[in-house]
C-alpha positions in Angstrom: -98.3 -215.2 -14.5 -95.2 -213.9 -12.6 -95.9 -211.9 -9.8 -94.9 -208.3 -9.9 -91.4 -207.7 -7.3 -90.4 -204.1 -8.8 -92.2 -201.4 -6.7 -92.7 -199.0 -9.9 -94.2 -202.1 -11.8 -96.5 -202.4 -9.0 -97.1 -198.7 -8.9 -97.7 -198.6 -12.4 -100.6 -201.5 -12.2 -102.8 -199.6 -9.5 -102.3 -196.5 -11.8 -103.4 -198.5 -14.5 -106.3 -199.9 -12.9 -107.1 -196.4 -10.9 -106.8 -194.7 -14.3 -109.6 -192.0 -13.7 -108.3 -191.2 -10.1 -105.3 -190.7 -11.8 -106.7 -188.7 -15.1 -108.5 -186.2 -12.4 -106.2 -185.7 -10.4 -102.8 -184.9 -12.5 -105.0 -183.2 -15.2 -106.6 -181.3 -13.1 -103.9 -180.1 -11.2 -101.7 -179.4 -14.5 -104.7 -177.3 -15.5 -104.8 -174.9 -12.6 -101.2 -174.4 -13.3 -101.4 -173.4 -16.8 -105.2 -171.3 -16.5 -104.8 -169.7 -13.5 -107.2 -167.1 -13.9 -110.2 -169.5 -14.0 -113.6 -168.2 -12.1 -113.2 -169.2 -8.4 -116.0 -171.5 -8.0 -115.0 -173.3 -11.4 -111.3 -173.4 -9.6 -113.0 -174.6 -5.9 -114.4 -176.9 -8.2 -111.3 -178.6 -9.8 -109.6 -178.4 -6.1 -112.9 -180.5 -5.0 -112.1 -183.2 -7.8 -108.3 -182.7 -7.3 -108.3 -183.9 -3.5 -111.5 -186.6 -4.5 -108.3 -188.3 -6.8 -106.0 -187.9 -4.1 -108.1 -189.6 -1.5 -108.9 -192.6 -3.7 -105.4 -193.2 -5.2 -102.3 -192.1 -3.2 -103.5 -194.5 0.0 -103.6 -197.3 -2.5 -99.9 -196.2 -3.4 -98.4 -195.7 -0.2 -100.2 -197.0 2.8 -104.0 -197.5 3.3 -103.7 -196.0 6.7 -102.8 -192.6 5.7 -106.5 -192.3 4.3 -108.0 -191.4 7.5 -105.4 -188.6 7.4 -106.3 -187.4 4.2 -110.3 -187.4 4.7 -109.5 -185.3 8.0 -106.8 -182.8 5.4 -110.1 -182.5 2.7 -112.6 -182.6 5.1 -111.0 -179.6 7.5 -110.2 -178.0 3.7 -114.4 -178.5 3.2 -114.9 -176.9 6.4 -112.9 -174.1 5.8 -114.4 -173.1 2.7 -117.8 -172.9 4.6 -116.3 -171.0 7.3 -115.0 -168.3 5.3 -118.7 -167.7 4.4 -119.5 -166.5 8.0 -118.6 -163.1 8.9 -115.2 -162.9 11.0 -116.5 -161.3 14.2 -118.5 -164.5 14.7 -117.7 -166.4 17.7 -118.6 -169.6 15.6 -116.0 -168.7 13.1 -113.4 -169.0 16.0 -114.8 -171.7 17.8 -114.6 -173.5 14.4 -111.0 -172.2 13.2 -109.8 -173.4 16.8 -110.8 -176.7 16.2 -109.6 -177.1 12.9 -106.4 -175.8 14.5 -106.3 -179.1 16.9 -107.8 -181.5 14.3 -105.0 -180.8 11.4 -102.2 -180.5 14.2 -103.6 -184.2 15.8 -103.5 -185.6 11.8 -99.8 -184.3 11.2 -98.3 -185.8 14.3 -100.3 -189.4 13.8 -99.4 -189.5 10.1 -95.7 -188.3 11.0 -95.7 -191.7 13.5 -97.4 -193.6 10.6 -94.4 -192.5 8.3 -91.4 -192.7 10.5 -92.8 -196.7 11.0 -93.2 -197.2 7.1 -91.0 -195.4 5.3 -90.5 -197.6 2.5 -94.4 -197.1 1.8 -93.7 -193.3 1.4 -90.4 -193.3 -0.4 -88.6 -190.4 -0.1 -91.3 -187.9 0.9 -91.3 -189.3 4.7 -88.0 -187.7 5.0 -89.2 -184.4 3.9 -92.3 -184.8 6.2 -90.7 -185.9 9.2 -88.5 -182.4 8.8 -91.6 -180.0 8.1 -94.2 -181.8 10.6 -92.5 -179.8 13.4 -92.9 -176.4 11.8 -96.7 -176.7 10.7 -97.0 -177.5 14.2 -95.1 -174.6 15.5 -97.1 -172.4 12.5 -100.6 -174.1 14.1 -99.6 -173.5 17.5 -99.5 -169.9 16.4 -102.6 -169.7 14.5 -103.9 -171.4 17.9 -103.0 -168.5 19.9 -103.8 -165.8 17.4 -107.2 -166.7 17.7 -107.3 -167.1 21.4 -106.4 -163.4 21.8 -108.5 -162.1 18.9 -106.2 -162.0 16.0 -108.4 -163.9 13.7 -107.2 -162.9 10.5 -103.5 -163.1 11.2 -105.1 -167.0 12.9 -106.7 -167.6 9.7 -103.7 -166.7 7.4 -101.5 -168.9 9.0 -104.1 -171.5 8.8 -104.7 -171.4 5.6 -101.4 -171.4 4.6 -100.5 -174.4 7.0 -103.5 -176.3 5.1 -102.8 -175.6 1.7 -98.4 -176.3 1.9 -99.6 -179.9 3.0 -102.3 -180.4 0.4 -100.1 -179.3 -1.9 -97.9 -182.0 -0.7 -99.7 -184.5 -1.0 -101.1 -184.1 -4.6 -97.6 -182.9 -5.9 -95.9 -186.5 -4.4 -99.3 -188.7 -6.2 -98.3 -186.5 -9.4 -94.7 -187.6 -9.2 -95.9 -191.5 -8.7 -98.7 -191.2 -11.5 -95.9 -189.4 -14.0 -93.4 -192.0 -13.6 -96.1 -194.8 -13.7 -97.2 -193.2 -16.9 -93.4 -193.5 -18.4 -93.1 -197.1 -17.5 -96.4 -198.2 -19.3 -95.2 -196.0 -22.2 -92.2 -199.0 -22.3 -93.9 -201.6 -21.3 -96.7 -201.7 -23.4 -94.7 -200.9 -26.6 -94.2 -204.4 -27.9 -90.6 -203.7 -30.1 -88.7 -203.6 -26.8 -87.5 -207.1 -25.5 -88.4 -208.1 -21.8 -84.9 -207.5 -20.0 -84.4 -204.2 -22.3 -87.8 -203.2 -20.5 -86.8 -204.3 -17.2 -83.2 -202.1 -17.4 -85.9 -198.8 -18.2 -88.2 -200.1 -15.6 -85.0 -200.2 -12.9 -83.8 -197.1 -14.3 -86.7 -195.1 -13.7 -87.1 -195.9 -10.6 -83.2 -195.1 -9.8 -82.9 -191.8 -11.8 -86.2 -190.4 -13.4 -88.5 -190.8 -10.2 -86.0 -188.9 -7.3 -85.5 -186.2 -10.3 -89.6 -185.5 -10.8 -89.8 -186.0 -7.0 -87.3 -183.0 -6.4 -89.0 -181.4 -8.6 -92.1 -181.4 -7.3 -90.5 -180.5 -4.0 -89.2 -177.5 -5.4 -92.5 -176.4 -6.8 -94.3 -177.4 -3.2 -91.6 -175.3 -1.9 -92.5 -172.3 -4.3 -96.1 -172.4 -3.8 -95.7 -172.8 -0.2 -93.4 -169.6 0.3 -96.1 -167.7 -2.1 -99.2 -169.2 -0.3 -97.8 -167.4 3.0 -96.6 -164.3 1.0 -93.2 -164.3 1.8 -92.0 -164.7 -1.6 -91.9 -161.5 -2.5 -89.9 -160.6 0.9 -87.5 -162.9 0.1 -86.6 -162.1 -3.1 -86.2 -158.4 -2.3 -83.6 -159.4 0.8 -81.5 -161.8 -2.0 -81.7 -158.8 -4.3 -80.5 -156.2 -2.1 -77.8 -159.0 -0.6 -76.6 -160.1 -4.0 -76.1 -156.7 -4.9 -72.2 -156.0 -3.0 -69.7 -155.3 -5.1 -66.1 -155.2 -5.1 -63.9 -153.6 -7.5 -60.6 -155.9 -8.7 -58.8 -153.4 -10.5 -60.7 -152.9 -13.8 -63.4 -155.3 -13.5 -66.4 -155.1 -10.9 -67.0 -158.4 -9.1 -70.6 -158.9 -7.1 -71.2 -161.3 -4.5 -74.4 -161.9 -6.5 -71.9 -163.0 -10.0 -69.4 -165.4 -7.5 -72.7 -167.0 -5.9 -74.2 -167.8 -9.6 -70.8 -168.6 -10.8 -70.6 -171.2 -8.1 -74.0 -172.6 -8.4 -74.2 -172.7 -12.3 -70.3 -174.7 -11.9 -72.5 -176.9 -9.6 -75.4 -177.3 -11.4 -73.2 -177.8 -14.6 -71.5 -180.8 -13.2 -74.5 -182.2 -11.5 -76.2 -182.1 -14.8 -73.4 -183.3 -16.9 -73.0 -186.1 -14.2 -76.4 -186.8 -14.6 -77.0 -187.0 -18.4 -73.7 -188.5 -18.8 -75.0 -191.4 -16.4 -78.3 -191.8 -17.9 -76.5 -192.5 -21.4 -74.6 -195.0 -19.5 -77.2 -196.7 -18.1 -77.8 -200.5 -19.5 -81.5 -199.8 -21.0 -80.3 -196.7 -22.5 -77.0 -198.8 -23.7 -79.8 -202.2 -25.6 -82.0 -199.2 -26.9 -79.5 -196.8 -28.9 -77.3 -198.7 -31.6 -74.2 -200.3 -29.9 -71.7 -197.6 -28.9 -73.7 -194.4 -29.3 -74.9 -194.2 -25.9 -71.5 -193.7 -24.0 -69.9 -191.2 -27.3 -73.1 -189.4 -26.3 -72.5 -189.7 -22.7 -68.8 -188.3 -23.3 -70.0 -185.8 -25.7 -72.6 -184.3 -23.5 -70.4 -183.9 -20.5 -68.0 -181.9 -22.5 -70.3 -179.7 -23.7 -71.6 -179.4 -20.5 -68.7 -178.4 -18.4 -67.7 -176.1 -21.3 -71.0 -174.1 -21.7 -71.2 -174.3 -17.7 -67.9 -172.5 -17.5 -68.5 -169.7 -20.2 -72.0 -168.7 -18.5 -70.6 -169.0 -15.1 -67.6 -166.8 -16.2 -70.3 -164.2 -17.6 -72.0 -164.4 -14.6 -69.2 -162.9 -12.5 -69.0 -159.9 -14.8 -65.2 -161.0 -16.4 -65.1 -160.7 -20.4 -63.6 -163.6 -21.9 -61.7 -161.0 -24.2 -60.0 -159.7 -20.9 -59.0 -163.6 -20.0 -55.8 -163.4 -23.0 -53.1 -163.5 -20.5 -54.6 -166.5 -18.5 -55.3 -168.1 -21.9 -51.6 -167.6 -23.0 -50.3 -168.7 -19.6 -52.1 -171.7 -20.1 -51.1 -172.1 -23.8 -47.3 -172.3 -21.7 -48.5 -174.4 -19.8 -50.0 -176.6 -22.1 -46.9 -176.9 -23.9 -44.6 -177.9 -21.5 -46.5 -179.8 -18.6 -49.9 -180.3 -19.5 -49.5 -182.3 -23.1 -50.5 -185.3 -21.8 -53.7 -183.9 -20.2 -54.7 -182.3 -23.5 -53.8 -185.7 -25.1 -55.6 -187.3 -23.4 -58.9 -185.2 -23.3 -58.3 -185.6 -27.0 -58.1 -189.2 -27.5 -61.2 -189.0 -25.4 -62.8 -187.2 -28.1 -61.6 -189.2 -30.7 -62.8 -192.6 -28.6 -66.3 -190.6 -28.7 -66.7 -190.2 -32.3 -64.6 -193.2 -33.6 -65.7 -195.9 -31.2 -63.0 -198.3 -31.6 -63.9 -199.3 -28.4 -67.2 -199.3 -26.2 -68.5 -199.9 -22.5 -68.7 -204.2 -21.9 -65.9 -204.8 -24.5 -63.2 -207.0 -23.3 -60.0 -205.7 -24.4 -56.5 -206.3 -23.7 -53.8 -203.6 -23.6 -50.3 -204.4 -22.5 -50.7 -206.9 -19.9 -54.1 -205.6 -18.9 -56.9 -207.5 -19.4 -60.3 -207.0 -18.6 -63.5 -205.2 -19.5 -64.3 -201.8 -19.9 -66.5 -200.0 -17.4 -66.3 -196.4 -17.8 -64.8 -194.2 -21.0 -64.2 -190.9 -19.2 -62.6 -187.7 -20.5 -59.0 -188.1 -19.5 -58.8 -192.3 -18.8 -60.8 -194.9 -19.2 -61.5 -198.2 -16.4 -61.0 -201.8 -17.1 -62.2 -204.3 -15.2 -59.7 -207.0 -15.5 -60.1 -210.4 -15.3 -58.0 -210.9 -11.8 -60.0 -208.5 -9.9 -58.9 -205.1 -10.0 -59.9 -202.3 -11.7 -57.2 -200.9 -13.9 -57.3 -197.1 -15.5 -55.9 -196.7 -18.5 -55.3 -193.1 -20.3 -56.9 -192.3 -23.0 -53.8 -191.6 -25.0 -52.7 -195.4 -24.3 -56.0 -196.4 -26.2 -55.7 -194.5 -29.4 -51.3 -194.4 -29.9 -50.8 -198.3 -28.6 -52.0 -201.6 -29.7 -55.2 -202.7 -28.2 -57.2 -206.1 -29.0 -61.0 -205.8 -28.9 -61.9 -209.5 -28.6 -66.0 -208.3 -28.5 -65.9 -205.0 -30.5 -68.0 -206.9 -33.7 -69.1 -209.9 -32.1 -68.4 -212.2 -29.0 -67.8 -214.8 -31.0 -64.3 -216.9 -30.3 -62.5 -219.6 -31.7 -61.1 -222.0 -29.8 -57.8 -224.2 -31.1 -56.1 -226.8 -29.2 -53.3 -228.9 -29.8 -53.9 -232.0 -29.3 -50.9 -234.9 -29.3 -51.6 -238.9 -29.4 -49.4 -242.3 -29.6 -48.2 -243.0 -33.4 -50.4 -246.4 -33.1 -54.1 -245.3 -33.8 -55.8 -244.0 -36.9 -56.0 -240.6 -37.4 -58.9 -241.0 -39.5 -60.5 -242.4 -35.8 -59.0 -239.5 -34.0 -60.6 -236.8 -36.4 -64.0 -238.4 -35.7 -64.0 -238.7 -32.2 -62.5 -235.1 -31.4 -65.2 -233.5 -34.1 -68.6 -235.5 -32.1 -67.0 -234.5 -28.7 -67.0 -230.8 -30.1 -70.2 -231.0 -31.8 -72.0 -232.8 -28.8 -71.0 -229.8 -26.5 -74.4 -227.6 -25.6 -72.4 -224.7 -26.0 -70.1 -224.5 -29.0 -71.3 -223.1 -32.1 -73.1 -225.3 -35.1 -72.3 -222.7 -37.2 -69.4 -222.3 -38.3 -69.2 -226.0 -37.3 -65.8 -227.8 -35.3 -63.2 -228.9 -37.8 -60.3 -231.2 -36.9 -56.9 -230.8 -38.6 -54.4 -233.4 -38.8 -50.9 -231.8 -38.8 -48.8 -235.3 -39.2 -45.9 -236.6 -37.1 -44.0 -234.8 -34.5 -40.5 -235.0 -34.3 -41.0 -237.4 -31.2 -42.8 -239.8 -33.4 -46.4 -238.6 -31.8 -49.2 -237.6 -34.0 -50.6 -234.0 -33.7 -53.8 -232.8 -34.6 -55.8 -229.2 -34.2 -59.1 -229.0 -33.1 -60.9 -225.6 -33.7 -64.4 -224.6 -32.6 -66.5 -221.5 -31.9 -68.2 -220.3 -28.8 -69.3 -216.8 -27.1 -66.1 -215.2 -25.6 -67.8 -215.2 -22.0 -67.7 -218.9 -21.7 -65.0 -219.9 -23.1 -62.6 -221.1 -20.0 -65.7 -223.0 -18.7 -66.1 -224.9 -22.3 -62.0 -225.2 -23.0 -62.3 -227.2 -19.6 -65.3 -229.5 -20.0 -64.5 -230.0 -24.2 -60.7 -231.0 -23.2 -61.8 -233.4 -20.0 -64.4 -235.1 -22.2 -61.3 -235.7 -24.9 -59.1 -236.8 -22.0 -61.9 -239.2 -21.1 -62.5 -240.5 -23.6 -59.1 -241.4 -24.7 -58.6 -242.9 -21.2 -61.6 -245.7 -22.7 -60.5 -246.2 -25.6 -57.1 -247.2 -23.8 -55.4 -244.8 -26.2 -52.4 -243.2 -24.5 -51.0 -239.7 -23.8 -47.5 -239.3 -26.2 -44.3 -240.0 -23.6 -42.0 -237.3 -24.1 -38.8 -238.8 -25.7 -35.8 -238.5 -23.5 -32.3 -239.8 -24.9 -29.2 -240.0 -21.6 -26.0 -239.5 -23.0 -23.1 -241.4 -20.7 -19.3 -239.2 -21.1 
C-alpha cells in the first residue's frame, strides 16, 4: 500500500478514522449557530461535547503536544462555569478567577513557543496566534488587576471574553480541517474519477479551498470575538457615523461611505473573479469538465465579474448610470479611434470563450510562434513556446490569422520521412525492413499501422521511399530520433550505402 505524502490525504484519514470526534464536534458547533435560542444547560451541554471533540481530534491533527494546552483551555472553561455559581463578593470567587488568570496566560505563551517551533503542524493559524497571543495577554493582565483592586465584574468580563475568542479558535480552525477533509473523501471515495484526476482535486484543495474556509472561519472568530466583548455594537455605530460625510460634486452627492464600498466591492470583484477564474483553470477542474469548458467558463466568469463588480460599485457611490452618457460617448470616441484594437481584442476573447477553437495545453503555432498555451485571458492569450519563452499573443491574432492546432482533436501525429538509398538493393527488401523497424518501436502507434511508400528513382539515380507512422505529438522528436538511428543502423549492417550526391565539373 503506498504511504500517504499529501498532508490533506493524511488529514483526511485521522478524520476518517476519528469520525465521531469529528461528527460532535462540527455538528454540534453548526447547531448552536443555526438554534441559538436553545435552553442554557442544553447549550452548556453541546459546548461540553463541542470541546470533548476538540480535545480528542485537533492534537491528532496538528501536534500531540498542544493537548495539555487544550485540557488546561476546557478545564479553566469547567472551572469557570462552577465559579459563576458562587456569589461575586466571595473571596473564593477571586482567589479562583486570579488563578485562572495565571493558568490561561501560562498556556497561551507555552503553546505560542510550541507554535512558533512547528508551524508546519499548525498551518496557517500559527500566524494568526502568534499576532493575538500578545493581546489576550495584555487583556489577562487587565483582568489580573481588575480583580486585585476589586473590579470583579469588569475582571470577570474580560476573562470571559479572553476564554471564549481562543476556544472559539480552536474549534473554528478543527472545523476548517474536518470540512476540507470531508470534500476530499467526497472525491476520493467516488470510484468514476481516475487516480491522478483525484490527486489534482486533492492538491487543489489544499491550495485553494482550505486557506478560503480557513479565512472564513477567521472572520467568523473575528465576529464572535468582537461580539463576545460587546464591542460590536460600538463599532458599528463609529463606521456608521464616519461613513456618513458627504461631499456635494455639482449635482450628485458623493459619501465617503459610497467611495469606501466602491473601492472594496472593485476589490473584492477582482479578487473573486481572480479566484473563480483560477479555480476553472486548475488541472482537476480542467480532467473533470468536458475538454475546453473549464477555461470558456473561467473567461466567462471573470467578465461577468468585473462587469457586475463595476455597476454595483458605481451604485454604491450614489452616480446614476443614466447621468454617465457623456463619459459613455467620450468613450464611444474613444473607442473609435484608439481603442479598436482593445475592444477587438476583448471580443475575440469572447469569441475564443464560446467557440473554443483553441484551449489551455494545446500546442499551436501562429506565425513563427510555437508553443503551448498557458493562459486564454481577456485581451491576449500566453504561449509557451517550445525555445523557452513565453510569448503573448492578442486575442485578435487568434481569431483574424491562421493558427494550427496540432492537439485541438487529438495528440495524435504522423510522422513522414524521406528516406534515399543506392539504386543496387531491392526495394521490396527496403519496404520490409523500414515497416519492422517502425513497428518494433514501443512508442509508435499499431493502429493506424506504419506504411512504407516507394516513390521510384530520383533524378540522381537513387531510390526514394516514404516512411509514415503515428505517435502522440509530445514525443515525437524523441521517436523521429531513435526510429531514424535504428534505420541508419541498420543499413550500416546490411552494408547498404547512403546515395552520393551526383556532382558533374565542367572544364571552360
Amino acid at each position: 500500500m503506498n504511504e500517504l505524502t499529501n498532508p490533506v490525504e493524511i488529514q483526511a484519514k485521522i478524520v476518517l478514522r476519528n469520525y465521531i470526534a469529528a461528527t460532535i464536534s462540527v455538528g454540534l458547533l453548526i447547531s448552536l449557530f443555526f438554534y441559538d435560542a436553545l435552553i442554557p444547560n442544553v447549550s452548556e451541554l453541546f459546548i461540553f461535547l463541542i470541546l470533548l471533540g476538540t480535545l480528542s481530534l485537533l492534537p491528532k491533527l496538528t501536534n500531540d503536544r498542544i493537548r495539555i494546552y487544550l485540557i488546561v483551555l476546557f478545564g479553566i472553561y469547567i472551572l469557570n462555569i462552577f465559579g459563576s455559581y458562587l456569589e461575586s463578593n466571595l473571596l473564593a470567587n477571586r482567589y479562583i478567577l486570579l488563578f485562572e488568570t495565571l493558568v490561561l496566560a501560562w498556556a497561551f505563551v507555552h503553546a505560542r513557543k510550541l507554535m512558533n517551533r512547528n508551524p508546519t503542524d499548525f498551518t496557517r493559524i500559527h500566524r494568526v496566534f502568534i499576532v493575538i497571543t500578545p493581546v489576550y495577554i495584555i487583556l489577562l493582565i487587565i483582568a489580573g488587576v481588575a480583580n486585585v483592586i476589586g473590579m470583579l465584574a469588569l475582571a470577570h468580563f474580560v476573562f470571559n471574553g479572553v476564554l471564549v475568542s481562543a476556544l472559539l479558535m480552536m474549534v473554528l480552525y478543527l472545523s476548517v480541517k474536518v470540512i476540507t477533509s470531508l470534500v476530499v473523501l467526497t472525491f476520493k471515495l467516488r470510484k468514476k474519477y481516475e487516480m491522478q484526476t483525484v490527486s489534482t482535486i486533492v492538491n487543489a484543495t489544499h491550495k485553494r479551498f482550505q486557506p478560503i474556509l480557513f479565512w472564513t472561519g477567521m472572520l467568523i472568530w473575528f465576529y464572535f470575538s468582537l461580539r463576545g466583548f460587546e464591542v460590536l455594537d460600538f463599532i458599528q455605530d463609529w463606521v456608521n457615523d464616519t461613513l456618513l460625510i458627504t461631499w456635494e460634486v455639482g449635482e450628485t452627492t458623493i459619501s465617503l461611505g459610497g467611495i469606501l464600498s466602491f473601492t472594496f466591492i472593485i476589490s473584492v470583484t477582482l479578487l473573486f473573479s481572480k479566484l473563480a477564474s483560477s479555480i476553472f483553470q486548475d488541472e482537476w477542474m480542467i480532467n473533470i469538465l468536458p475538454r475546453g469548458v473549464a477555461p470558456a467558463i473561467s473567461l466567462i466568469l471573470r467578465i461577468a465579474f468585473i462587469c457586475i463588480g463595476f455597476y454595483i460599485g458605481l451604485t454604491s457611490v450614489g452616480i446614476e448610470l443614466d447621468k454617465l452618457g457623456f463619459i459613455i460617448g467620450a468613450l464611444g470616441v474613444g473607442i473609435g479611434f484608439g481603442l479598436q484594437n482593445v475592444v477587438l481584442n476583448f471580443i475575440a476573447g469572447l469569441i475564443l470563450a464560446f467557440e473554443r477553437p483553441i484551449n489551455l495545453g494545446d500546442a499551436i503555432q501562429v506565425d513563427s510562434e510555437f508553443g503551448v498555451v498557458t493562459s486564454i485571458g481577456v485581451r491576449s492569450s500566453n504561449i509557451k513556446t517550445y525555445s523557452g519563452y513565453e510569448a503573448i499573443i492578442p486575442n485578435g491574432d487568434l481569431i483574424s490569422k491562421k493558427v494550427v492546432n496540432w492537439t485541438l482533436s487529438n495528440r495524435d501525429r504522423r510522422s513522414k520521412k524521406e528516406i534515399k538509398t543506392a539504386p543496387n538493393v531491392d526495394p521490396n527488401d527496403m519496404i520490409a525492413l523500414f515497416l519492422e523497424i517502425a513497428s518494433k518501436h514501443p512508442k509508435t502507434f499499431k493502429d493506424p499501422e506504419p506504411r512504407v511508400f516507394f516513390k521510384g528513382y530520383e533524378p540522381e539515380g537513387n531510390l526514394l521511399f516514404e516512411l509514415w507512422y503515428w505517435s502522440t505529438f509530445s514525443e515525437t522528436l524523441t521517436i523521429d530520433h531513435e526510429v531514424q538511428l535504428e534505420i541508419f543502423d541498420k543499413l550500416k549492417e546490411l552494408n547498404i550505402q547512403a546515395p552520393v550526391p551526383a556532382r558533374r565539373i565542367i572544364k571552360e
